[in-house]
C-alpha positions as CSV (number, residue, x, y, z in Angstrom):
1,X,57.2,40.9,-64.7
2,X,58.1,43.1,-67.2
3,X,60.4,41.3,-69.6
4,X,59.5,37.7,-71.5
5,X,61.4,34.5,-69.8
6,X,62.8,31.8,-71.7
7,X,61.9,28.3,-70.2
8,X,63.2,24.9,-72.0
9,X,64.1,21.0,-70.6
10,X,67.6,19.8,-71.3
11,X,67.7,16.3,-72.3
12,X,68.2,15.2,-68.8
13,X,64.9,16.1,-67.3
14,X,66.6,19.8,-66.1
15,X,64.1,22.7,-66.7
16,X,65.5,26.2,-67.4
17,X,63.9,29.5,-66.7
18,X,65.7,32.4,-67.6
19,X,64.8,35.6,-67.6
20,X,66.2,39.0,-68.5
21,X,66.3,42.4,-66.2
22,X,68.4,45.7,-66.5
23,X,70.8,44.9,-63.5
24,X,74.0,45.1,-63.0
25,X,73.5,42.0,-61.2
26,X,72.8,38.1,-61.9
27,X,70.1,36.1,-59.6
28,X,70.7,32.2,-60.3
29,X,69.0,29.6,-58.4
30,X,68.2,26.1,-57.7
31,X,64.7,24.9,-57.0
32,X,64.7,21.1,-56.2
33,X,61.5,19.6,-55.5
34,X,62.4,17.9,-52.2
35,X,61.6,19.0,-49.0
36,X,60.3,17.6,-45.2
37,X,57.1,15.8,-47.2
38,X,60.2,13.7,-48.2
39,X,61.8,13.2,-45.4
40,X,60.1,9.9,-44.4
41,X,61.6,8.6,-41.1
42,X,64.3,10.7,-40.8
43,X,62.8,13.5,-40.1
44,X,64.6,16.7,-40.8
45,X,67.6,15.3,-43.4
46,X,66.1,17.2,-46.1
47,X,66.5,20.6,-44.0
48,X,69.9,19.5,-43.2
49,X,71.2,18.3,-46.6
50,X,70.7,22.0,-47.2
51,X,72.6,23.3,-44.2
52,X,75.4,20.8,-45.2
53,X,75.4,20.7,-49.4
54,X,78.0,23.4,-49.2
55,X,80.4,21.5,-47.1
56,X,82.6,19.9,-49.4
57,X,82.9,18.1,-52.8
58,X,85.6,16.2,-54.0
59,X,86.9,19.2,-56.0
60,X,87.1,21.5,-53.5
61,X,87.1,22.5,-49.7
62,X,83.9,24.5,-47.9
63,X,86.4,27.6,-47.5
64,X,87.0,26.9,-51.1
65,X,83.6,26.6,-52.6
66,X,82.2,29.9,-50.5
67,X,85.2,31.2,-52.0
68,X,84.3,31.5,-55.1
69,X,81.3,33.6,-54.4
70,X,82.0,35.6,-51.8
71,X,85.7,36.4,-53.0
72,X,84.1,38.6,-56.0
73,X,81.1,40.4,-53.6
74,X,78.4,37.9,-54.2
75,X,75.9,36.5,-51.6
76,X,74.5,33.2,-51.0
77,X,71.6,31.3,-48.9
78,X,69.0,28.2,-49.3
79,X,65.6,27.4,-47.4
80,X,63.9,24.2,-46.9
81,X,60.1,24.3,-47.3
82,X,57.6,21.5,-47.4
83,X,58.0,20.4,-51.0
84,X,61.0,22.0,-52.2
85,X,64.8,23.3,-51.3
86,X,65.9,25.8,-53.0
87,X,69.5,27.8,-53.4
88,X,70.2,31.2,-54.5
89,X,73.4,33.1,-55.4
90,X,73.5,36.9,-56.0
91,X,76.7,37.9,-58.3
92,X,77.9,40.9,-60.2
93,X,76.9,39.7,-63.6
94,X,80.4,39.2,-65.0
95,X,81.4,36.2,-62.6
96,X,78.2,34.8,-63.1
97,X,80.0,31.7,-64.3
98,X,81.1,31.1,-61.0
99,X,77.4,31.2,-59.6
100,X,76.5,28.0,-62.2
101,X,79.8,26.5,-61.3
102,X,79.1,26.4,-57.6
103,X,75.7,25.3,-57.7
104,X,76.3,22.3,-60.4
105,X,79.0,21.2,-57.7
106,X,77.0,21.1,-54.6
107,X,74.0,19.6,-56.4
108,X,75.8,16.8,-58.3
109,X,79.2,16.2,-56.4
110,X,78.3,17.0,-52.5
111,X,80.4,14.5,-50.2
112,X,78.9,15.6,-46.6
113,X,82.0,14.9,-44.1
114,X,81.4,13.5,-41.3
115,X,82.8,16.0,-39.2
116,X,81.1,18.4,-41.1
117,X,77.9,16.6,-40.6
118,X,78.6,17.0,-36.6
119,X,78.9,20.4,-36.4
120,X,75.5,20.9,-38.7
121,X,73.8,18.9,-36.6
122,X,74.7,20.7,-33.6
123,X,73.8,23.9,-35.4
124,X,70.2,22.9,-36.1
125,X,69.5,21.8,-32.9
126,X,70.4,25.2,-32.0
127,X,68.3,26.2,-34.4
128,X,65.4,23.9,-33.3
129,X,65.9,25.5,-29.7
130,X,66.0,28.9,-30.8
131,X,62.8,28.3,-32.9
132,X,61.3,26.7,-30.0
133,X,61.7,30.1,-27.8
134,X,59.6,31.8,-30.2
135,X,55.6,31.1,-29.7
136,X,54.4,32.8,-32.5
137,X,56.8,31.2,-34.8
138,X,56.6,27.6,-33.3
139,X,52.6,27.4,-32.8
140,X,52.5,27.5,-37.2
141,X,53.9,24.3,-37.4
142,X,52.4,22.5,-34.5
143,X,48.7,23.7,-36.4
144,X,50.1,22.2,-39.0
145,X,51.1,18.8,-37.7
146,X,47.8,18.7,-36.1
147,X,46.0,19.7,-39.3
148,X,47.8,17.1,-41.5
149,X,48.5,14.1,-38.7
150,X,49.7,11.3,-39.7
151,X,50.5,12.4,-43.0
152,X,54.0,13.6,-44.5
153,X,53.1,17.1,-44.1
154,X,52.5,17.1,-40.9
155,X,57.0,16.9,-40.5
156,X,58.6,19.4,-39.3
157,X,60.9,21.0,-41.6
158,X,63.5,20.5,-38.8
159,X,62.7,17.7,-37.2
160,X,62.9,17.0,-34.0
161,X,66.1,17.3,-31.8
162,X,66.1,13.4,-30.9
163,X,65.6,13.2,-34.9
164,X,68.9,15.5,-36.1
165,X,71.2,13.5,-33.2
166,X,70.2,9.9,-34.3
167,X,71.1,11.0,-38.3
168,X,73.7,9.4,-39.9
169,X,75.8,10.4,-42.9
170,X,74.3,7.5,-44.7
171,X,70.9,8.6,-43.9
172,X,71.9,12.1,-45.9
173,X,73.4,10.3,-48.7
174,X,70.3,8.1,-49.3
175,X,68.1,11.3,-49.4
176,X,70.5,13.3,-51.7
177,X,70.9,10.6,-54.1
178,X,67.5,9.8,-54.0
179,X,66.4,13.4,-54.6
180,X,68.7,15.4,-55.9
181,X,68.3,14.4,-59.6
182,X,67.9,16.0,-63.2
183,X,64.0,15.6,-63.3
184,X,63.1,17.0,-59.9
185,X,65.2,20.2,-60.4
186,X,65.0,24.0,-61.8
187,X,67.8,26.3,-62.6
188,X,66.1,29.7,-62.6
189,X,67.6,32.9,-63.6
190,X,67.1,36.9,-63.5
191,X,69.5,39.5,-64.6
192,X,71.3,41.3,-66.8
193,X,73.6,38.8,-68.6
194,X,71.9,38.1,-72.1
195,X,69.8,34.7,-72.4
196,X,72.0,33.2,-75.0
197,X,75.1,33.6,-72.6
198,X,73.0,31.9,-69.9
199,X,71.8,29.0,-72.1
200,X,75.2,27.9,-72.8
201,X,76.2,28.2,-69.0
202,X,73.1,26.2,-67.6
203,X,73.9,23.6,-70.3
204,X,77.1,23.3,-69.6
205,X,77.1,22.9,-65.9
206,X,73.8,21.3,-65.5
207,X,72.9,19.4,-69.0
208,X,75.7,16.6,-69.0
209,X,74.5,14.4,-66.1
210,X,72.3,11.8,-67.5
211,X,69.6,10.6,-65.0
212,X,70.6,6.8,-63.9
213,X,68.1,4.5,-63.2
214,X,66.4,5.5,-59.5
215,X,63.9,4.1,-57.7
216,X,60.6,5.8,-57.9
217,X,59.3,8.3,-55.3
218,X,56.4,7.4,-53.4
219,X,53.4,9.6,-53.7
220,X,51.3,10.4,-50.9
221,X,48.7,11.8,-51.4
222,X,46.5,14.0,-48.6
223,X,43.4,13.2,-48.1
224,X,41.3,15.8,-45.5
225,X,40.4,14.0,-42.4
226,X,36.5,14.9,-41.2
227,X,36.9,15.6,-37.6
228,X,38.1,19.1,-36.4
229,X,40.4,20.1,-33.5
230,X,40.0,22.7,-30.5
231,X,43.2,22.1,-28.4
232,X,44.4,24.8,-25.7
233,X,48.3,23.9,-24.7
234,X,49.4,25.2,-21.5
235,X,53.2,27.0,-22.6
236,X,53.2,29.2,-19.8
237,X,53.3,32.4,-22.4
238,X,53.1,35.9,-20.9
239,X,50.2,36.0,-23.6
240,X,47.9,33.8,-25.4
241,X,48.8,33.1,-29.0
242,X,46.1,31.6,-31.2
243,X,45.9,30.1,-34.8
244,X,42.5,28.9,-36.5
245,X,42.3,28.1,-40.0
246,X,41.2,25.0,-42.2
247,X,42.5,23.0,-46.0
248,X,42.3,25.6,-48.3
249,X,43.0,25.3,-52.1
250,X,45.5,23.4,-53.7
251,X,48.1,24.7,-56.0
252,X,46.0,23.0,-59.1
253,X,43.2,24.7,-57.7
254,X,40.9,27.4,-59.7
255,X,40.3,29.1,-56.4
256,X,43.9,29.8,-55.8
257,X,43.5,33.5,-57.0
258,X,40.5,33.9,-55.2
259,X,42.0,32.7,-51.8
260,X,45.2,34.1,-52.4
261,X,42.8,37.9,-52.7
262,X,40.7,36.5,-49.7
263,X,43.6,36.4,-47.4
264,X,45.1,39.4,-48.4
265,X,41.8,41.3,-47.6
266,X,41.7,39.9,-44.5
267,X,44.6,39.9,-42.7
268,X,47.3,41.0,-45.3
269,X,50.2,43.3,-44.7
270,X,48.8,46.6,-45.4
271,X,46.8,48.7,-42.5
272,X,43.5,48.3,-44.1
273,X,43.4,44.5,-43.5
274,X,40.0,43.5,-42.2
275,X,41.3,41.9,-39.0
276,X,43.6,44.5,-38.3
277,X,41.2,47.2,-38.3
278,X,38.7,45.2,-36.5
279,X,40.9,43.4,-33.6
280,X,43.5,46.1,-33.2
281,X,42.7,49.6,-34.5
282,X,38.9,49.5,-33.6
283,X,39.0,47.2,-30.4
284,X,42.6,47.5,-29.3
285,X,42.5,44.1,-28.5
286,X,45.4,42.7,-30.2
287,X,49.2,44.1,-31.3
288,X,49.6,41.2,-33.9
289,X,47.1,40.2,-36.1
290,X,47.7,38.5,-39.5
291,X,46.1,35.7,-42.1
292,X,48.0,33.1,-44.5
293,X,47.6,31.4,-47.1
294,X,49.9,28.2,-48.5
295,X,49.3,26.2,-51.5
296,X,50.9,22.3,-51.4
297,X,50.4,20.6,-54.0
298,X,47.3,18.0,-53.2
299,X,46.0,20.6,-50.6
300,X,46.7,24.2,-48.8
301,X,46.4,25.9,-45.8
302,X,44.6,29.1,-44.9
303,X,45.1,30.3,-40.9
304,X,44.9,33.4,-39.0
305,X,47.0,34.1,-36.2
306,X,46.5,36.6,-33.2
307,X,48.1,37.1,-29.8
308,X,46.7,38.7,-27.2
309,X,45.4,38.6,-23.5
310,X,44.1,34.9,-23.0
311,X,40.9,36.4,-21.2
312,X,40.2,38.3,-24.3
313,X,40.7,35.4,-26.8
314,X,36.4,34.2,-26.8
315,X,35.9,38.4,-27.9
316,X,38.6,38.4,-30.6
317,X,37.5,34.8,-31.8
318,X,33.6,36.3,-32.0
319,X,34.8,39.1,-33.9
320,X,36.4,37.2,-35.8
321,X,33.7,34.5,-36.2
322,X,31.0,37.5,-37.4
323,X,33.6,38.8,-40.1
324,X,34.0,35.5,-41.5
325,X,30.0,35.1,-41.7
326,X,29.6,38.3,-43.3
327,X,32.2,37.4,-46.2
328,X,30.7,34.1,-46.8
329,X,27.4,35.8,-46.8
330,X,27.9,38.8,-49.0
331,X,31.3,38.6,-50.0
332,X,32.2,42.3,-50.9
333,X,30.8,45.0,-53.1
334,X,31.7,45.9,-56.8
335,X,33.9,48.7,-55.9
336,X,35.3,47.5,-52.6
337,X,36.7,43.8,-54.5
338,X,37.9,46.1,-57.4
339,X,40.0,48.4,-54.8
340,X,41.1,45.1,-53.0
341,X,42.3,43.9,-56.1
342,X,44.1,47.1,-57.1
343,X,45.8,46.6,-54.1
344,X,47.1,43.2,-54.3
345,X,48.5,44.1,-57.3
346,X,50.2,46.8,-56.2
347,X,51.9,44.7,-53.9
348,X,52.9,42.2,-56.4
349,X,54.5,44.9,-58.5
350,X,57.1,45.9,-55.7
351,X,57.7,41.9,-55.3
352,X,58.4,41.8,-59.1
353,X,60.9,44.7,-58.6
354,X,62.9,42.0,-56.0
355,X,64.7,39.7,-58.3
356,X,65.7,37.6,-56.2
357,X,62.2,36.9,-55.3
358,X,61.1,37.1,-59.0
359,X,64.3,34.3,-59.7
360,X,62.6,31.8,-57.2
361,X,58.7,32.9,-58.1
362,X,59.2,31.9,-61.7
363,X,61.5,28.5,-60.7
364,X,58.3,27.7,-58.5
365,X,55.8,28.1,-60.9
366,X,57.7,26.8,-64.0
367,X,57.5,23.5,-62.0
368,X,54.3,23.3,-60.6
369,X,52.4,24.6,-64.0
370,X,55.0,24.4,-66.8
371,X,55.0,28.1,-67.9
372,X,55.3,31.3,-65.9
373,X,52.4,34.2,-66.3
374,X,53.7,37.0,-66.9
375,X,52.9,39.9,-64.5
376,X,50.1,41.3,-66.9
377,X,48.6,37.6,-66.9
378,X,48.5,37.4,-63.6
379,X,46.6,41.2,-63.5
380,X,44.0,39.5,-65.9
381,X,43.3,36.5,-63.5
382,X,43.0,38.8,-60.3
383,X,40.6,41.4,-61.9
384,X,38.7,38.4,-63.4
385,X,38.0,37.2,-59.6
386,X,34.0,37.6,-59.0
387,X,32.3,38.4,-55.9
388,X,30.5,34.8,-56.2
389,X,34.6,33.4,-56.2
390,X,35.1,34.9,-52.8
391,X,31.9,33.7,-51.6
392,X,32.9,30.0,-53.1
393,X,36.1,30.4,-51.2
394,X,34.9,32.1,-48.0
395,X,32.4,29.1,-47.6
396,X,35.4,26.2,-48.1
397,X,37.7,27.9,-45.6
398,X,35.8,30.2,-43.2
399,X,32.7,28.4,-42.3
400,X,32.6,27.8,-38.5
401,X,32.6,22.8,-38.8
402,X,35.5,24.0,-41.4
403,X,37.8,25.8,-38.1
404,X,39.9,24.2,-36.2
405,X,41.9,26.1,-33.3
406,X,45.1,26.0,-31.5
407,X,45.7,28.2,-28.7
408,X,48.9,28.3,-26.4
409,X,48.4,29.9,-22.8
């Protein structure tokens, strides 16, 4: 990032990080660290406290509150993930008032109407349905609840159909309450209003809200389980879709860099991925090949996924088998890693140019570390990763009693 943020905590627990860009626009959002590792029995109510934060407060309507935003050009939207929920607003920068105003509502003074409630529901069960006609989509999360069974993580971020009808309003209320506090949130923002201006906005919206007294949150730990998993669901898919992968790094992990760079080389975005050349432009044996990487807090996940014919599944999974043996073996040469390297960074570059992105980047990693490298920091720890890093990596993630597999058919 090219410009020095400012990050403080208000008296309440809130943390700030502000940031400044030449842009006629203002990026402001919230990161609350809640999301479907906190769901507990109801599964889904954190992923549909976001749907339904916006529907009323006792100030004002949801025609009034979107209103506000959308009357002077600006856009809004949220996500759910694991272990946060986070809301953005994009405003011209001289309403950017209106962005803090909205956002300190919804988070502090959200009423969740019943009727309101209904219709949500019935929208993400929609959702879930719509989700659940997409294979390639749906076959992430089911690795996932596999890979992490029994644990929090393994929830669906939106639960289950049965789960979304049974909620009640009271079951929302209890998780807002419970979550949506001073000390688990971030106000993050990019733009072109000066710092100073912002300060005084962020303190007056979200610094007067003393923390009460709340009951603790349970951690929970992950602890990796020993056994693997090769399961083959019959879906009845014109094609067989596949994802094998294992625990990878943790956020507080050294390795992160290193398997973040690992990934990319392997089945990133660019054409010169290793699996894309391999399985599709050398072998034509698959259209969509790709590998990922996500960081949790107590563990990660690294998986590639591929669809393709399932009688050619056992040749893409030896390819893919010998690629990972080579890596683990040798790793890469001098001048390879450093041209892999050169090209994550690239990529990181044009993200920094995507403020919104950059807004919810920095929120993210204010919370998780307590500071936020700047993009020439982050440079210094990629071009610092060794050859004998990769091979540390390769070996936790990509040796063969590390894989488990999921294929649908």
């Amino acid at each position: 990032m090219k410009n020095k943020e400012t990050t403080l905590t208000l008296a309440n627990g809130t943390k700030l990080c502000l940031s400044p860009a030449d842009s006629s626009a203002s990026y402001v959002g919230l990161f609350v660290a809640s999301g479907s590792r906190h769901d507990g029995t109801t599964l889904g109510v954190s992923h549909l406290i976001e749907h339904a934060i916006f529907k009323g407060t006792d100030k004002h309507s949801y025609s009034e509150l979107m209103n506000m935003v959308e009357s002077v050009g600006g856009e809004m939207n949220a996500y759910t993930a694991k272990e946060e929920t986070c809301f953005q607003i994009a405003i011209a920068n001289n309403h950017v008032e209106k962005a803090f105003s909205l956002l300190s509502e919804i988070f502090y003074d959200s009423i969740f109407p019943e009727e309101e409630l209904r219709k949500e529901k019935t929208v993400v069960i929609d959702e879930i349905e719509s989700y659940e006609d997409v294979p390639a989509e749906m076959i992430y999360d089911d690795f996932e609840e596999q890979l992490f069974q029994g644990h929090s993580l393994a929830t669906n971020i939106l639960g289950t159909k049965s789960s979304v009808r049974k909620m009640t309003r009271s079951d929302v209320m209890e998780t807002y309450k419970k979550l949506y506090r001073p000390s688990r949130l971030v106000v993050s923002y990019v733009g072109g209003v000066d710092l100073e201006t912002i300060t005084s906005f962020a303190e007056k919206y979200f610094g007067q809200n003393a923390e009460k007294e709340q009951d603790a949150i349970a951690k929970n730990p992950f602890v990796p389980r020993g056994t693997n998993f090769n399961i083959v669901k019959n879906k009845k898919t014109h094609q067989a879709h596949c994802v094998l992968g294992s625990y990878a790094p943790a956020l507080s992990s050294e390795l992160k860099f290193a398997a973040s760079l690992l990934t990319n080389i392997l089945g990133g975005p660019s054409f010169n991925a290793l699996l894309n050349l391999k399985l599709r432009e050398e072998q034509g044996l698959t259209y969509n090949i790709e590998a990922n990487y996500t960081a949790y807090s107590d563990t990660g996940v690294f998986a590639v996924y591929f669809g393709t014919d399932y009688s050619k599944v056992p040749l893409c999974r030896q390819i893919i088998d010998d690629l990972f043996q080579s890596v683990i073996e040798k790793g890469f040469e001098e001048r390879q890693l450093a041209a892999y390297k050169q090209q994550i960074l690239g990529q990181l570059a044009v993200s920094d140019d995507n403020y919104m992105s950059l807004m919810l980047n920095n929120a993210k990693s204010f919370w998780w570390y307590g500071h936020v490298d700047s993009f020439q920091e982050v440079a210094q720890k990629i071009n610092a990763i060794s050859n004998n890093e990769i091979k540390t990596v390769a070996k936790q993630i990509l040796s063969p009693e590390k894989i488990n597999v999921l294929i649908y058919k």
